[in-house]
C-alpha positions as CSV (number, residue, x, y, z in Angstrom):
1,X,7.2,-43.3,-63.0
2,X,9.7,-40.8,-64.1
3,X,6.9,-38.9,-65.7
4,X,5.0,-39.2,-62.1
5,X,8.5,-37.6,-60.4
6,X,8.9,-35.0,-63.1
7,X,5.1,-33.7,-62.5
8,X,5.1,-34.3,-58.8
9,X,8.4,-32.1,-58.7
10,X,7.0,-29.7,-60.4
11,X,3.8,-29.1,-58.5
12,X,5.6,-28.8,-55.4
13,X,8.0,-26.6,-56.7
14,X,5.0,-24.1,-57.7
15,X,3.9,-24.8,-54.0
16,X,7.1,-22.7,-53.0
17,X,6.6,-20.0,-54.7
18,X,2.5,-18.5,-53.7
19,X,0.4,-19.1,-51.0
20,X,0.1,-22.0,-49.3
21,X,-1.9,-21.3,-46.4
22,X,-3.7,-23.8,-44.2
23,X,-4.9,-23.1,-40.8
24,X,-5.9,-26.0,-38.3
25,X,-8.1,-25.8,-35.1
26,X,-8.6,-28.3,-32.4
27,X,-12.6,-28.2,-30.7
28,X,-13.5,-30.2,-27.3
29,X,-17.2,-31.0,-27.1
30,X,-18.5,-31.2,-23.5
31,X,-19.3,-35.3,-24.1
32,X,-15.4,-35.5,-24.8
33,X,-15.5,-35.6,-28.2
34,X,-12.7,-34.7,-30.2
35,X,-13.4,-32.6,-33.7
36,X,-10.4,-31.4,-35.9
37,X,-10.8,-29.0,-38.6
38,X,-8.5,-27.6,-41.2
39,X,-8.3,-25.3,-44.4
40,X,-6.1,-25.6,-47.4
41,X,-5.4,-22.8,-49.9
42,X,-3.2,-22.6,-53.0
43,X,-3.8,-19.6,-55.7
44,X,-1.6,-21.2,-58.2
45,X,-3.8,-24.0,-59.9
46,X,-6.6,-26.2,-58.8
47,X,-4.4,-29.4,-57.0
48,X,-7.2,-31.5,-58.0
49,X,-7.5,-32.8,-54.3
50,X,-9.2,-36.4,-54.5
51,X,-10.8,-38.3,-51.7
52,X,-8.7,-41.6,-50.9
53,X,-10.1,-45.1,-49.4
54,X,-7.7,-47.3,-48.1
55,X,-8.1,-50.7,-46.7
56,X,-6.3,-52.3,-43.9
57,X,-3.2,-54.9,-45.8
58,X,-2.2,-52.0,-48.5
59,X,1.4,-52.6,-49.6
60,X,3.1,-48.8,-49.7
61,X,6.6,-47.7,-50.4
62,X,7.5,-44.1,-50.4
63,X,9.0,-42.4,-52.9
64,X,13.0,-41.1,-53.1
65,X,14.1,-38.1,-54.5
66,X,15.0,-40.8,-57.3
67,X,11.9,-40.7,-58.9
68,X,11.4,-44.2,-57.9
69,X,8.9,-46.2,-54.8
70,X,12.6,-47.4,-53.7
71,X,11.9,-45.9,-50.1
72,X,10.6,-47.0,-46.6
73,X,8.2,-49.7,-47.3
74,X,5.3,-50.8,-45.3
75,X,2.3,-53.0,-45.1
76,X,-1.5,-51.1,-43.9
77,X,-2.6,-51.7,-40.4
78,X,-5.5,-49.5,-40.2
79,X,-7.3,-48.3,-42.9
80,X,-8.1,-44.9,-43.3
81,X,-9.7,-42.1,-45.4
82,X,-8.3,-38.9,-46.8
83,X,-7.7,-35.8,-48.6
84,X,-4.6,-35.8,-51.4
85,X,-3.0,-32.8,-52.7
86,X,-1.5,-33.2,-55.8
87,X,-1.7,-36.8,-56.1
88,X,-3.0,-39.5,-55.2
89,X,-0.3,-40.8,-52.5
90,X,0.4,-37.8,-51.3
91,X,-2.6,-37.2,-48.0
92,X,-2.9,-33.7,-47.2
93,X,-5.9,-34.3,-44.2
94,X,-7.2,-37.7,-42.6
95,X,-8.7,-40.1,-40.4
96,X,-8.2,-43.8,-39.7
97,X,-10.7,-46.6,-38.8
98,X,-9.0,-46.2,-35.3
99,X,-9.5,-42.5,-34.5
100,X,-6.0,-41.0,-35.7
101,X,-5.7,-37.4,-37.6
102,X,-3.2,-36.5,-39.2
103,X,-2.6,-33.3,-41.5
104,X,0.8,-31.6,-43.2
105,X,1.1,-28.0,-42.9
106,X,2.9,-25.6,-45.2
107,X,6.3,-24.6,-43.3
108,X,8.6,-22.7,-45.6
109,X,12.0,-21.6,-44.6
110,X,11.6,-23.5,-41.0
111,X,11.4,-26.9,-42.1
112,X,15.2,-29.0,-42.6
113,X,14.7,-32.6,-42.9
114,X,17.3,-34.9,-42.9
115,X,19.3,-35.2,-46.2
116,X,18.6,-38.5,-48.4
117,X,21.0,-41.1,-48.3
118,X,20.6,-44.2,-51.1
119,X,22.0,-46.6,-48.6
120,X,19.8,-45.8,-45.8
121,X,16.7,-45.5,-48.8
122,X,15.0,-48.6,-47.1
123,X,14.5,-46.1,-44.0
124,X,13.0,-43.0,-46.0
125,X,9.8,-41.6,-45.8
126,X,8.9,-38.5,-48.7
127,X,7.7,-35.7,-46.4
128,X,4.3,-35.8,-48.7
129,X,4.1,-39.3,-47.7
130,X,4.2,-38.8,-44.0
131,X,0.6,-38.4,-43.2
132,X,-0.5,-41.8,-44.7
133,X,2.1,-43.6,-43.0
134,X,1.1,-42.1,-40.0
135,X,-2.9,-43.0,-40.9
136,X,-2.1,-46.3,-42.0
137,X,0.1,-47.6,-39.3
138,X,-0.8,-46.2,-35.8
139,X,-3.5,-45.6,-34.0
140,X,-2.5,-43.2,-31.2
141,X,-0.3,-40.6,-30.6
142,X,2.1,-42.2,-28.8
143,X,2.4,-44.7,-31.1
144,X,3.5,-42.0,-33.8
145,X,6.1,-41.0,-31.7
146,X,7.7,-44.1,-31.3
147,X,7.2,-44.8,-34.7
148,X,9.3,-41.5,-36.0
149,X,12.3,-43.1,-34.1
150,X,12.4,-46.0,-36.7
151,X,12.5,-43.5,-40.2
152,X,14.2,-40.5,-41.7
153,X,11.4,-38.5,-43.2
154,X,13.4,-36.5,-46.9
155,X,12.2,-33.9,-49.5
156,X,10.8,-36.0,-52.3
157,X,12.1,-33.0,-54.4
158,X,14.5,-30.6,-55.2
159,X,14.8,-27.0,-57.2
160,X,17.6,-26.7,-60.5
161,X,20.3,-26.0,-58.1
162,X,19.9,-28.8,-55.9
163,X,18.1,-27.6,-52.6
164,X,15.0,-29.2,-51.2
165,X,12.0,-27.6,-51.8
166,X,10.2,-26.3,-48.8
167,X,8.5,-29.1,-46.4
168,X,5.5,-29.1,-44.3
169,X,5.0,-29.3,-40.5
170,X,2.4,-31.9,-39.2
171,X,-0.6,-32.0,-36.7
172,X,-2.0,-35.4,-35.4
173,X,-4.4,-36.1,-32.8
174,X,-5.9,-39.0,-31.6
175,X,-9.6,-39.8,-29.9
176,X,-8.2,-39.6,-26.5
177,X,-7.1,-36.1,-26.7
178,X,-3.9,-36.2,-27.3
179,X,-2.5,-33.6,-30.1
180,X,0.5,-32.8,-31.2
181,X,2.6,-30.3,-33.6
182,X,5.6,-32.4,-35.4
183,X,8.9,-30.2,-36.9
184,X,11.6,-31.5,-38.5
185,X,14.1,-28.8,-38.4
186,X,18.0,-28.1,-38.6
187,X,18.5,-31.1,-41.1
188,X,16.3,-33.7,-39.4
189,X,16.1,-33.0,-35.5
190,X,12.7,-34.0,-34.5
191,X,10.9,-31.5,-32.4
192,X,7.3,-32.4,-31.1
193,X,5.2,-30.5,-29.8
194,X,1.7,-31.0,-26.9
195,X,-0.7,-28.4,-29.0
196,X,-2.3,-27.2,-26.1
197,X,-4.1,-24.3,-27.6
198,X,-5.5,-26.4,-30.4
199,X,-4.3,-24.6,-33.2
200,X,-2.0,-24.8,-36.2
201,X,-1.1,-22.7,-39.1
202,X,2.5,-22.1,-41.0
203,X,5.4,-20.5,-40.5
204,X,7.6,-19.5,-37.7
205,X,7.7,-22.4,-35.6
206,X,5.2,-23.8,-33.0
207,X,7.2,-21.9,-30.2
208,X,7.8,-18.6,-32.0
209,X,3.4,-18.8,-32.0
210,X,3.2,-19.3,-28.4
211,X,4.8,-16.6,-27.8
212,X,3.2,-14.1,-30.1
213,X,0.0,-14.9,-28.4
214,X,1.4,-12.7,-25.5
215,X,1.7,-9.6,-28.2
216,X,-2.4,-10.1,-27.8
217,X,-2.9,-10.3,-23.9
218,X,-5.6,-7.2,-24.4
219,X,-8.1,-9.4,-26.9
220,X,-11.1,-10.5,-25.3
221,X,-14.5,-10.7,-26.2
222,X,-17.6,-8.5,-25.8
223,X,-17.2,-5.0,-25.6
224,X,-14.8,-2.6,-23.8
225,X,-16.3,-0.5,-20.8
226,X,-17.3,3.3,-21.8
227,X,-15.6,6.1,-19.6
228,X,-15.4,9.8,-19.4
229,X,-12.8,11.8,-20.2
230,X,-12.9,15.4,-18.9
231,X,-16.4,15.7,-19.3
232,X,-16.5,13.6,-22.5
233,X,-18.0,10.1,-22.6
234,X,-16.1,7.6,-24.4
235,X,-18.1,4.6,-25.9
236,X,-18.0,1.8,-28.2
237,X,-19.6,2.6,-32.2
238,X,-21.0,-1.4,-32.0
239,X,-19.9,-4.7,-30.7
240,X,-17.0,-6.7,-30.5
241,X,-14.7,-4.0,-29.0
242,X,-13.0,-5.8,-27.1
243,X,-11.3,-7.3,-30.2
244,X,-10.0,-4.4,-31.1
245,X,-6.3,-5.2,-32.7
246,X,-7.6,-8.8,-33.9
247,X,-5.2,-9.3,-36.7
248,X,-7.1,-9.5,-39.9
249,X,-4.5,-10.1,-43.1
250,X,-4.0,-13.7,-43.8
251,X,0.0,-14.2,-42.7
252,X,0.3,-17.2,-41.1
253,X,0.9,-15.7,-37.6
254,X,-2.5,-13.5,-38.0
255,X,-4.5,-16.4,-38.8
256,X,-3.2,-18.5,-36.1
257,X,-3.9,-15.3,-33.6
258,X,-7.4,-15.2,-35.0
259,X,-8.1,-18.7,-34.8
260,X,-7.0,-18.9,-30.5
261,X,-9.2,-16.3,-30.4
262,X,-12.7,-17.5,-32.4
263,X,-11.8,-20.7,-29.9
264,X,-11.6,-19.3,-26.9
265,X,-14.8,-16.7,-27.4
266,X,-17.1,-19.6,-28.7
267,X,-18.7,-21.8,-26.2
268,X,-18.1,-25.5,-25.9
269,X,-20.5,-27.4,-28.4
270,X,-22.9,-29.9,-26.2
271,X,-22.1,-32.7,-28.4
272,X,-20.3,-33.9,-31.5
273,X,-22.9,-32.1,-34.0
274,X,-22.1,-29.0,-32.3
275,X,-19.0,-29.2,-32.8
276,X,-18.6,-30.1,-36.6
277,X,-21.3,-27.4,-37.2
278,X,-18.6,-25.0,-34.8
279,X,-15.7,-26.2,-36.9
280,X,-17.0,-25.5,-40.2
281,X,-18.1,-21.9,-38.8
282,X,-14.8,-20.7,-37.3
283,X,-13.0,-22.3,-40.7
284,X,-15.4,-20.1,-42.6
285,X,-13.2,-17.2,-41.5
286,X,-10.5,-18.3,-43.1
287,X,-11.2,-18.6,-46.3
288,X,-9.2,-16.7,-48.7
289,X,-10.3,-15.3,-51.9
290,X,-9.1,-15.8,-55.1
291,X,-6.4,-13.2,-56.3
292,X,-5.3,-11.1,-53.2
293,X,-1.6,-12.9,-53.0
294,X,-1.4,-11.7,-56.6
295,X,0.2,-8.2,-57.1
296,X,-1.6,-5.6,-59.2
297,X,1.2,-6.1,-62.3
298,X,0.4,-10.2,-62.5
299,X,-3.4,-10.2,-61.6
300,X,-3.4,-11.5,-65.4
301,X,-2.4,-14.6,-64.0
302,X,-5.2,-15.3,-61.3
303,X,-6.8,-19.1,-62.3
304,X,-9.4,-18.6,-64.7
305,X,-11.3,-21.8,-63.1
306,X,-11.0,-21.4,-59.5
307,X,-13.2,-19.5,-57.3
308,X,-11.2,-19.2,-53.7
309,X,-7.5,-19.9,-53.1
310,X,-9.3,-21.6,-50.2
311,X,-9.7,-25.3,-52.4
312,X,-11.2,-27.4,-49.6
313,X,-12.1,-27.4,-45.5
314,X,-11.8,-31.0,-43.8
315,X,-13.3,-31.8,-40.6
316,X,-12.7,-35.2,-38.8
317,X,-14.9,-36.2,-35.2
318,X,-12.3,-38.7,-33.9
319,X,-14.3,-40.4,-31.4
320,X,-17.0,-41.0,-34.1
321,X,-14.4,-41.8,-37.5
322,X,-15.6,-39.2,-39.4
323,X,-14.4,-37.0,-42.2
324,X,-16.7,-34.3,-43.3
325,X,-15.5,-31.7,-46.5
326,X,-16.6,-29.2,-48.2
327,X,-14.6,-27.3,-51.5
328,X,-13.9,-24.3,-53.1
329,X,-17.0,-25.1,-55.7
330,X,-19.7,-26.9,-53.5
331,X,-20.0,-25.5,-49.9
332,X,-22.2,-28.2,-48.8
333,X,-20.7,-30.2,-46.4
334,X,-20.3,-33.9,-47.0
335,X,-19.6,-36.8,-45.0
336,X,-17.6,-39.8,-44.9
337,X,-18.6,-42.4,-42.0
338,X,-15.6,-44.6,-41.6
339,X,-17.7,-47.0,-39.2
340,X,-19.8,-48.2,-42.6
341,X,-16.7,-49.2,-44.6
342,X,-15.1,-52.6,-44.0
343,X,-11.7,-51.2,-44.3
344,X,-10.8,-55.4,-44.1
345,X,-12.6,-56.2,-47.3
346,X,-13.1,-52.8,-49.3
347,X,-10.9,-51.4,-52.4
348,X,-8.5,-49.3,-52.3
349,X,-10.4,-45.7,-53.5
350,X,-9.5,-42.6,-55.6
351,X,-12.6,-40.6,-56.0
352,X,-12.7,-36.8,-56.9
353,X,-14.0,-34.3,-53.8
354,X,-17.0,-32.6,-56.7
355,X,-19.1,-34.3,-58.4
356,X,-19.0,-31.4,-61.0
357,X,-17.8,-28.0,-60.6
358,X,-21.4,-26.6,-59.8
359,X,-22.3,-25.0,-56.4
360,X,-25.1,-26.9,-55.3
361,X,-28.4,-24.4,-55.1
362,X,-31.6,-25.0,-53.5
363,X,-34.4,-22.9,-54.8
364,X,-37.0,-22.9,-52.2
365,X,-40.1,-21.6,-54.5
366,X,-42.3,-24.5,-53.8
367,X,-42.1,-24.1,-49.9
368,X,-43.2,-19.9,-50.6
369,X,-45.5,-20.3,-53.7
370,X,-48.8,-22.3,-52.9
C-alpha cells in the first residue's frame, strides 16, 4: 500500500507541474435528453486511463494522506461505469446505472480543501476519490448536495515541503437536467454552482468565467455585414466573420470561451444520436497536440509513445446510461450501455480503454475495386 501512496503521490505531483487541460460541455436534445461530454489531456506520460465496472454492494474506503484506505468508508448503492486516471480508484469521467455524471476538473491555484485531520479520518474523502463516491452513492443532484454536508473532501497528497498538491473542481449532472459546478475553496468552503451555460474547463473559478463571457458580447455566428467606407466597400475574405476575436490558444479561459460559443452556434440535435454525434464533434476542437506546452529548450522531453496530450474524450447520454469513449490512439468511438449490465450480480471491472495501441483503419478497396 505504501508503494500504491508513494506512486500515486508522485503522479499527481507531475499533474502539477504541465498541462492538465480538460474541457466539459453540456448538450440538450429536443426529446430532452441530456448528453455530457468532456476531454482530458496530460503531456507528461500516458496515465494509462482504464475503463472501471462497478456493481451495486462495493465496499470503498478512501484513501488519507497516510498512505493508507483509513478514510470515509462506504458501501455501493448504484453501480456505475468510468474513466480512471492514474489508477484504478481514482474516476476521472462517469455514469451510474441511475443517470448521474460526474467528472473532476484540473483547478490549480483556486482549489483549498479542508486540511486533513486523523481524528475526523472516518469523515475524509481523497479529492481523486470524489467522483466515485458521488457515482456510487446518489442518483441525483440534489442528493449530491446533501451528501457533501456529511464529508470533508482532503488532498490525498502533498509536495516535499508539505503543501497539498493542486485539486480538481467537479461537474455533475443528472438525467433531469440538473448540472452543477462543485469548488472547494479557501480551505474547504463549499461553493456550488447551477452550470447554466453548460460548460466547464479549469482555472479561475466558475464566476470569474461568467464574467469573461461578457469580454465576448461581439461573437456571433455567420458573417459580419459588408459596408462602404468613403467610396470603398468593405467585405468579408470567407465565412465565419462574425467570429472574429474567437480565442484560439488552449488556456483554460479560451477554451471555455470557444466551447459557449460552438454550443450556442450549433443547432439542437433531434434526438439522443444527434447529440453524442454533436458532442464528439465540438470535443474534436479541443484536442491538443502533443508537444505545444513544451518550450523549444525541453522538446527533448515530449513522450516518445503518445500521439496527443489529448489521452481520451468521454461522452455519457444520461437519460439512456451510456458512456461512449474514444483515445488518443483509436478515434473510433466505443460504447458502454449500462442498461445491459446487471450492476446487482456483475464483477467489479478494470479493463484498459485500447485494445492495442493501433488506430483502427478501414481500407475501403473492396467497395472501389470490382
Amino acid at each position: 500500500m505504501k508503494k500504491l501512496f508513494i506512486l500515486c503521490s508522485f503522479l499527481l505531483a507531475a499533474l502539477s507541474i504541465t498541462v492538465y487541460a480538460c474541457t466539459g460541455i453540456t448538450i440538450k436534445t429536443k426529446d430532452n435528453k441530456v448528453i455530457q461530454g468532456r476531454t482530458i489531456e496530460f503531456g507528461e506520460y500516458n496515465l494509462n486511463s482504464r475503463i472501471v465496472v462497478s456493481p451495486r454492494g462495493k465496499i470503498y474506503q478512501s484513501l488519507t494522506p497516510t498512505g493508507e484506505h483509513d478514510g470515509y468508508k462506504w458501501q455501493a448503492k448504484y453501480g456505475f461505469v468510468g474513466a480512471t486516471v492514474v489508477y484504478d480508484q481514482f474516476i476521472g469521467e462517469g455514469i451510474n446505472e441511475a443517470g448521474l455524471n460526474a467528472g473532476l476538473f484540473y483547478f490549480p491555484n483556486y482549489g483549498s480543501l479542508a486540511k486533513f485531520d486523523s481524528y475526523n479520518k472516518k469523515n475524509s474523502i481523497a479529492d481523486m476519490e470524489l467522483v466515485g463516491w458521488i457515482l456510487s452513492s446518489f442518483s441525483t443532484v440534489d442528493e449530491v448536495k446533501e451528501g457533501l454536508k456529511k464529508i470533508k473532501v482532503v488532498n490525498v497528497a502533498y509536495d516535499n515541503n508539505g503543501n497539498p498538491l493542486p485539486t480538481a473542481h467537479w461537474r455533475i449532472a443528472d438525467a433531469n437536467g440538473n448540472n452543477i459546478v462543485l469548488e472547494i475553496v479557501n480551505n474547504g468552503e463549499v461553493k456550488i454552482y447551477e452550470n447554466k451555460v453548460g460548460v466547464v474547463t479549469n482555472a479561475p473559478d466558475y464566476e470569474w468565467h461568467m464574467k469573461n463571457l461578457n469580454n465576448y458580447v461581439n461573437l456571433y455566428s455567420g458573417d459580419a455585414k459588408a459596408y462602404e467606407v468613403n467610396g470603398q466597400k468593405i467585405f468579408s475574405f470567407g465565412s465565419g466573420t462574425g467570429a472574429l476575436g474567437l480565442p484560439g490558444d488552449i488556456t483554460p479561459p479560451s477554451r471555455f470561451v470557444r466551447a459557449f460559443f460552438y454550443l450556442n452556434s450549433s443547432p439542437s440535435p433531434e434526438n439522443s444520436y444527434e447529440g453524442v454525434a454533436q458532442a464528439f464533434h465540438i470535443l474534436n476542437n479541443f484536442d491538443i497536440p502533443i508537444g505545444i506546452e513544451y518550450p523549444v529548450e525541453h522538446k527533448d522531453k515530449i513522450p516518445k509513445n503518445m500521439l496527443s496530450a489529448t489521452q481520451w474524450t468521454a461522452v455519457s447520454n444520461l437519460g439512456d446510461r451510456e458512456f461512449y469513449y474514444t483515445t488518443m490512439n483509436d478515434s473510433q468511438i466505443r460504447k458502454v450501455d449500462l442498461k445491459k449490465i446487471d450492476f446487482a450480480s456483475v464483477k467489479y471491472n478494470s479493463v484498459p480503454m485500447d485494445k492495442d495501441d493501433i488506430q483502427n483503419i478501414e481500407e475501403i478497396n473492396s467497395r472501389l475495386i470490382k
